[in-house]
N, C-alpha and C positions, 0 to 999 in steps of 0.2 A: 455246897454238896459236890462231892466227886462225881466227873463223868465215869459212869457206867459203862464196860464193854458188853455188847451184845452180841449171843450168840446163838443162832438156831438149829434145832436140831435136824438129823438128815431128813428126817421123816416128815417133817414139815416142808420142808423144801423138795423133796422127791414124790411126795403123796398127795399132800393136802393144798399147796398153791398152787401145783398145775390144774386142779379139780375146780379152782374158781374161778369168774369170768375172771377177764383183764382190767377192766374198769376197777372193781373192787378191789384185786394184788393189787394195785398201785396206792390206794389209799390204805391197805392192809399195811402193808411195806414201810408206808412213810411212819403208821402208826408206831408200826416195831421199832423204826429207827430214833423215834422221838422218846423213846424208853430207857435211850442213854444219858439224856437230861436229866429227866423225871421217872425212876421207876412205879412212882405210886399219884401217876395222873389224878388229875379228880373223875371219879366214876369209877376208878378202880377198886375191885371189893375180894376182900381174899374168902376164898372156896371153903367151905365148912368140912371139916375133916380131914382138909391137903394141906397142902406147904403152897399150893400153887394161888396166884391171881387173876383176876382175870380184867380184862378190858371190851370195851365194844367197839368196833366200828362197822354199822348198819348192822345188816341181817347177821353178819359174820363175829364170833367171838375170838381173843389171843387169850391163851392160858400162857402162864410164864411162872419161874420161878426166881427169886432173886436170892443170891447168893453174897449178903454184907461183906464175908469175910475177906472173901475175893474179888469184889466191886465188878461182878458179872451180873447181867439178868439171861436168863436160860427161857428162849421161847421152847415148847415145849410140845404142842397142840393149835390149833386152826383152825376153823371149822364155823359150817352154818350154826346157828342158835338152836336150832332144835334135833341138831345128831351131836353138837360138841361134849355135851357132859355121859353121856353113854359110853360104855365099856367094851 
């Protein structure tokens, strides 16, 4: 399998990582960055009705989108578990 580039978007990185402790960006991070090996982890489950995936790590979920054609995964979204899937 092809490494995958990863890319996140501004809004995650201007919004939603400064908003979590430290502790947790670091294992969030390493998360996203192990996304270029493997975009479809085990435990990853794609979103009923999106394009997008999601993963866990702890309290915190990554929504992501991957992109075959252009061997990109597109983080997307960040967030606790129980504000991530609201609008």
């Amino acid at each position: 399998m092809a490494s995958y580039k990863v890319e996140v978007s501004k809004s995650v990185r201007k919004k939603d990582l400064p908003s979590i402790p430290k502790v947790d960006v670091i294992k969030i991070v390493k998360r996203i960055e192990s996304l270029a090996n493997n975009p479809f982890p085990e435990g990853a489950i794609r979103l009923k009705g999106r394009e997008e995936w999601r993963i866990r790590q702890g309290d915190y979920r990554i929504l992501y989108v991957v992109e075959h054609e252009i061997v990109t995964v597109f983080v997307v979204k960040v967030g606790h578990r129980r504000e991530i899937y609201r609008k």
